[in-house]
C-alpha positions as CSV (number, residue, x, y, z in Angstrom):
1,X,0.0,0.0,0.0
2,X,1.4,3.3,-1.1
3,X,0.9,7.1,-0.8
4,X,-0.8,8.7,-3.7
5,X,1.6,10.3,-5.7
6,X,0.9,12.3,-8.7
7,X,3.6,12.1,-11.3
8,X,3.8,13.3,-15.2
9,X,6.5,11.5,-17.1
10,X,7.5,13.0,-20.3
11,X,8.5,10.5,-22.7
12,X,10.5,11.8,-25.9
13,X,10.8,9.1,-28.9
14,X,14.2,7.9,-29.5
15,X,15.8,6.6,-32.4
16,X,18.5,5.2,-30.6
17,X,19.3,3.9,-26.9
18,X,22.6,4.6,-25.1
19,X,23.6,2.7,-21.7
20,X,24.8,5.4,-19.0
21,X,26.5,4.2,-16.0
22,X,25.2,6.1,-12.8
23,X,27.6,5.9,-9.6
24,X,25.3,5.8,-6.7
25,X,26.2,7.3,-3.5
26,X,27.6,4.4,-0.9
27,X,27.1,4.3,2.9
28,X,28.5,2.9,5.5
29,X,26.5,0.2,7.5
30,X,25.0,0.9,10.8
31,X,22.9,-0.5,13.1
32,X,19.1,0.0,12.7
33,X,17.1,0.0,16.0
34,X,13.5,-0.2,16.0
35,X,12.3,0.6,19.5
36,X,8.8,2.3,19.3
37,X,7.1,0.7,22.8
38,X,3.6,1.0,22.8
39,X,1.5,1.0,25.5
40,X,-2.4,0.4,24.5
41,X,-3.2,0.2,28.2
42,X,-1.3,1.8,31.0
43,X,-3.6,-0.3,33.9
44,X,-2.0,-3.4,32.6
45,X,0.2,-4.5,35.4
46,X,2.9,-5.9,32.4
47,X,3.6,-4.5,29.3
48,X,5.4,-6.7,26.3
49,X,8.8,-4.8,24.7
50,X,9.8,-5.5,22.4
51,X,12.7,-4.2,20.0
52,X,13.9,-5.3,16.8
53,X,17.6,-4.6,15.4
54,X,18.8,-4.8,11.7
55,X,22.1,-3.0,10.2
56,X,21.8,-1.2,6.9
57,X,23.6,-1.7,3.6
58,X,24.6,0.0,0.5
59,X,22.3,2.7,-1.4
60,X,18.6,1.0,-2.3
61,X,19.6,-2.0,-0.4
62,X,17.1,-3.6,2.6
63,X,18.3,-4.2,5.9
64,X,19.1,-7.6,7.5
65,X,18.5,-8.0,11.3
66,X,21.6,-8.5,13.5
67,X,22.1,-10.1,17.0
68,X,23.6,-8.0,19.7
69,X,25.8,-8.8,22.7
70,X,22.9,-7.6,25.3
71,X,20.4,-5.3,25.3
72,X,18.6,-3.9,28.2
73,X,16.2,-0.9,29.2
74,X,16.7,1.0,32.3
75,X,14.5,3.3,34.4
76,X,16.6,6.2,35.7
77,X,14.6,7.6,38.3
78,X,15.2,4.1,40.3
79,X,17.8,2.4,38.8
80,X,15.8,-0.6,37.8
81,X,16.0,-2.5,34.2
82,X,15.3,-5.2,32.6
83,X,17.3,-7.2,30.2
84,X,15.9,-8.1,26.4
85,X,16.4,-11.9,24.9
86,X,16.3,-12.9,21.2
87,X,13.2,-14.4,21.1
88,X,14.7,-16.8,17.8
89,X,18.2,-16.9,17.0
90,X,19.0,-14.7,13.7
91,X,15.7,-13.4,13.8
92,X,16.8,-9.5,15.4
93,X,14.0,-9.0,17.8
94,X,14.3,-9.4,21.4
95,X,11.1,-8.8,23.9
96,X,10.3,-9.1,27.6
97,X,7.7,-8.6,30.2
98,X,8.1,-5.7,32.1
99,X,5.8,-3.4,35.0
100,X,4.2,-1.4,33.3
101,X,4.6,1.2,35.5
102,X,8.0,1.1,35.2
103,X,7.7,2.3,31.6
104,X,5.6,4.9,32.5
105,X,7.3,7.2,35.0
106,X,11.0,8.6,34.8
107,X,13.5,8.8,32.3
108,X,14.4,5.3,30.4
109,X,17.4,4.7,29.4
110,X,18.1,1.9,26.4
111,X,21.3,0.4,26.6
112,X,23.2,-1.9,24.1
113,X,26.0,-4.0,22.6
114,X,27.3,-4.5,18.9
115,X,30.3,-5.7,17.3
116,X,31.9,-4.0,20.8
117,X,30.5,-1.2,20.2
118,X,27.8,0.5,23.1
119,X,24.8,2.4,21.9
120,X,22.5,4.8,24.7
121,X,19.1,6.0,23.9
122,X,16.7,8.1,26.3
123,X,13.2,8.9,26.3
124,X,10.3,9.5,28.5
125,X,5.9,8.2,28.4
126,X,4.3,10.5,26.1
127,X,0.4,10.0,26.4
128,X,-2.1,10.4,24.0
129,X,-5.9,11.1,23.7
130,X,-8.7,8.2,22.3
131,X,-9.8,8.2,18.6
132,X,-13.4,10.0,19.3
133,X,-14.6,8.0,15.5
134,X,-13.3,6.4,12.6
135,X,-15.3,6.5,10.0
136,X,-15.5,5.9,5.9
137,X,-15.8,9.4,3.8
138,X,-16.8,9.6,0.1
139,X,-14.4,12.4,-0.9
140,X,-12.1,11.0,-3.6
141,X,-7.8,12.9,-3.7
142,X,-7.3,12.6,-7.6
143,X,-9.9,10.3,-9.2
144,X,-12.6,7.7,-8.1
145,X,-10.5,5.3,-6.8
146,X,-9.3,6.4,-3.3
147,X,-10.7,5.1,0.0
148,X,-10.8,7.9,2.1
149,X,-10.9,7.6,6.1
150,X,-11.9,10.3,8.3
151,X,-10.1,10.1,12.0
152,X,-11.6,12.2,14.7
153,X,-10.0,13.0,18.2
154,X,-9.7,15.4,20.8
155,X,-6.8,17.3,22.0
156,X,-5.4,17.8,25.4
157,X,-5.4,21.6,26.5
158,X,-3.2,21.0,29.4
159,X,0.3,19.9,27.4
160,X,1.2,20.5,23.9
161,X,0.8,17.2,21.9
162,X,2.5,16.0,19.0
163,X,0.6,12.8,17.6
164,X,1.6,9.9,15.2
165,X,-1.0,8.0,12.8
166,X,-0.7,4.3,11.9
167,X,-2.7,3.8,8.8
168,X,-1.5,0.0,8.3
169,X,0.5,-1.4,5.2
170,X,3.5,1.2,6.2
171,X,1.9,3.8,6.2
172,X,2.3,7.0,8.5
173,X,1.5,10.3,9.6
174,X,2.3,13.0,12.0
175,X,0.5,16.2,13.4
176,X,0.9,18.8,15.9
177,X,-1.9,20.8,18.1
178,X,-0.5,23.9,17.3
179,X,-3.8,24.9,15.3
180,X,-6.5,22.6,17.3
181,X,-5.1,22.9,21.1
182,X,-7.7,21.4,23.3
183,X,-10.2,21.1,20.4
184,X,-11.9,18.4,18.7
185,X,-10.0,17.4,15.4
186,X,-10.8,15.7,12.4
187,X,-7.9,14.3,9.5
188,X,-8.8,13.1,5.9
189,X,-6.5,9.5,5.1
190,X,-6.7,8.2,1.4
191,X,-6.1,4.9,0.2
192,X,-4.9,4.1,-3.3
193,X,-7.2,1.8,-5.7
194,X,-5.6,-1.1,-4.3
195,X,-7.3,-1.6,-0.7
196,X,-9.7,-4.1,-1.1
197,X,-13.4,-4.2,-0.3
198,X,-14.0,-5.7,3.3
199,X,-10.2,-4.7,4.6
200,X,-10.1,-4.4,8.0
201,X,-8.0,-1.7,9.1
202,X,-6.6,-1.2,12.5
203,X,-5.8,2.6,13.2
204,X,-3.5,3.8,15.9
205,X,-3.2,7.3,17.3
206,X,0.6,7.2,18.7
207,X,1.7,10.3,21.6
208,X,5.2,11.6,20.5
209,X,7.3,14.1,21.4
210,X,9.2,17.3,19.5
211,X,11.9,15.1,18.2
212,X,10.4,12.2,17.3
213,X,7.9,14.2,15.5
214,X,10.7,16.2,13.7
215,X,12.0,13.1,12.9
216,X,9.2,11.5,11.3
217,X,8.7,14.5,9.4
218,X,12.1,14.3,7.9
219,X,11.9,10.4,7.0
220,X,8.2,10.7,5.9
221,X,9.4,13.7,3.5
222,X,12.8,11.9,2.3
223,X,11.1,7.6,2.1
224,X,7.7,8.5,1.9
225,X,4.6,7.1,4.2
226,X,5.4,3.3,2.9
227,X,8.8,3.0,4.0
228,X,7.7,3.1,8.0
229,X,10.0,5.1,10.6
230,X,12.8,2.5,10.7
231,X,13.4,1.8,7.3
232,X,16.7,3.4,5.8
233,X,16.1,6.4,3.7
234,X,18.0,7.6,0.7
235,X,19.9,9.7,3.1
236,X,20.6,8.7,6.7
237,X,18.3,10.6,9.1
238,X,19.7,10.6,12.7
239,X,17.4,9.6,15.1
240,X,18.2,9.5,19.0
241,X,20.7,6.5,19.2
242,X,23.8,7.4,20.0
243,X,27.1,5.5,20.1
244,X,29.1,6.0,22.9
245,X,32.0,4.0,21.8
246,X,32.2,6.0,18.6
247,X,30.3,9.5,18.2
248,X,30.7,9.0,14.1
249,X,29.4,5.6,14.0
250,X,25.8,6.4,15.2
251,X,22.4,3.9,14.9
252,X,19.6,4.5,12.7
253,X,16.2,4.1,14.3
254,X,14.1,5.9,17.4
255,X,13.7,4.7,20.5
256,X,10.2,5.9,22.3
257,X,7.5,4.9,24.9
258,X,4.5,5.6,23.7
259,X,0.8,5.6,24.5
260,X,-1.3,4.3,21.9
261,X,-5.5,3.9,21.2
262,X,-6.8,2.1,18.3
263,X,-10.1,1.3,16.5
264,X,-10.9,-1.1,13.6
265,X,-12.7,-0.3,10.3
266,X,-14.2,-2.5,7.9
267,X,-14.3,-0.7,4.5
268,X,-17.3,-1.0,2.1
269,X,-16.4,0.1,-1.6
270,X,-19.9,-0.1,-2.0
271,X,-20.3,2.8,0.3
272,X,-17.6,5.1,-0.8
273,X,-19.2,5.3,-4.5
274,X,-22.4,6.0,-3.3
């Protein structure tokens, strides 16, 4: 599933085809950290984490996931952590059970190993508000083949709120409250042609702070909304993990502890043409 993109190619008519060689750019590999925690209910006396590590490759290339020498998160404000496992060898991800309330109060701290190398992020909870509705418009973006999905919340008037949108299939979205502090808000999502009739669509309204928002703002402009927030864009966007070993061989990735509210949709094609 892809962002809508719309695109004129000009195509001259040639008599004749030349090969041209284009050097592209190389870059060194780094670790890739995927660490977006979320918490869908903070009365939950456990919450599952669960983080997922890869190292990137040349230019266009995919990443591969990696295992790491040990892994562990730490909350600062009591010196308490918890160490991350591999759930299957080769596989990148390691999770654990940990207190939710742990997660939820102080300053975390993630802490971890590669190729001798140690990597530090930080972060703090960043709450969100409830999707109010989710509901299926009939407004169409370029033709009559969108889906479009209307999203309606509320803000919080007591904290400035920065919020990121799962739309499924990789796709993303970020807002401030700048222009709707502490009022009801409604965003317009599109679907391309290829969402099928019946899909059931999970939605996630995701609290972030400043920098993660910057951040997804600068991958979203660079990958687009399909490539996710831990993919690795044409050119490397720094996130918060930092190597203390070596300053110039920083990770790729965000690490954040998020709240997080879904609702389900089940879309009828049938009603978007009418």
């Amino acid at each position: 599933m892809r962002r809508i993109f719309f695109i004129i190619i000009l195509l001259p008519i040639l008599s004749c085809q030349d090969v041209i060689d284009v050097d592209l750019p190389t870059a060194d590999q780094r670790l890739v950290i995927d660490a977006l925690i979320r918490i869908n209910d903070t009365t939950n006396a456990t919450t599952r984490v669960r983080v997922k590590a890869s190292q990137s490759s040349s230019f266009f290339d995919t990443v591969s996931p990696v295992s790491l020498q040990q892994i562990s998160i730490t909350n600062l404000k009591n010196d308490t952590f918890i160490n991350l496992y591999e759930t299957k060898p080769g596989t990148g991800i390691y999770e654990a059970n940990w207190e939710t309330s742990q997660l939820i109060n102080g300053e975390l701290a993630l802490n971890l190993s590669y190729e001798n190398q140690n990597y530090q992020a930080k972060t703090k909870f960043v709450p969100a508000v409830p999707i109010d509705s989710l509901t299926q418009g009939s407004n169409n973006l370029f033709g009559d083949d969108e889906t479009e999905v209307l999203v309606s919340f509320t803000d919080n008037g007591d904290r400035r709120d920065y919020y990121l949108f799962d739309f499924n299939f990789g796709e993303y979205l970020v807002t401030e409250d700048e222009f709707y502090q502490g009022q009801p808000f409604q965003l317009s999502f599109f679907y391309d042609k290829d969402l099928k009739d019946q899909s059931e669509l999970k939605i996630s309204i995701i609290g972030i702070d400043k920098m993660f928002f910057n951040y997804m703002n600068q991958i979203l402009q660079q990958s687009g909304s399909a490539t996710g927030p831990f993919s690795t864009p044409a050119t490397t966007v720094r996130g918060n993990i930092i190597n203390s070993s070596n300053k110039n061989n920083f990770g790729l990735g965000y690490f954040a502890v998020s709240q997080t509210f879904s609702r389900t949709i089940t879309i009828n094609k049938e009603t978007a043409s009418n």
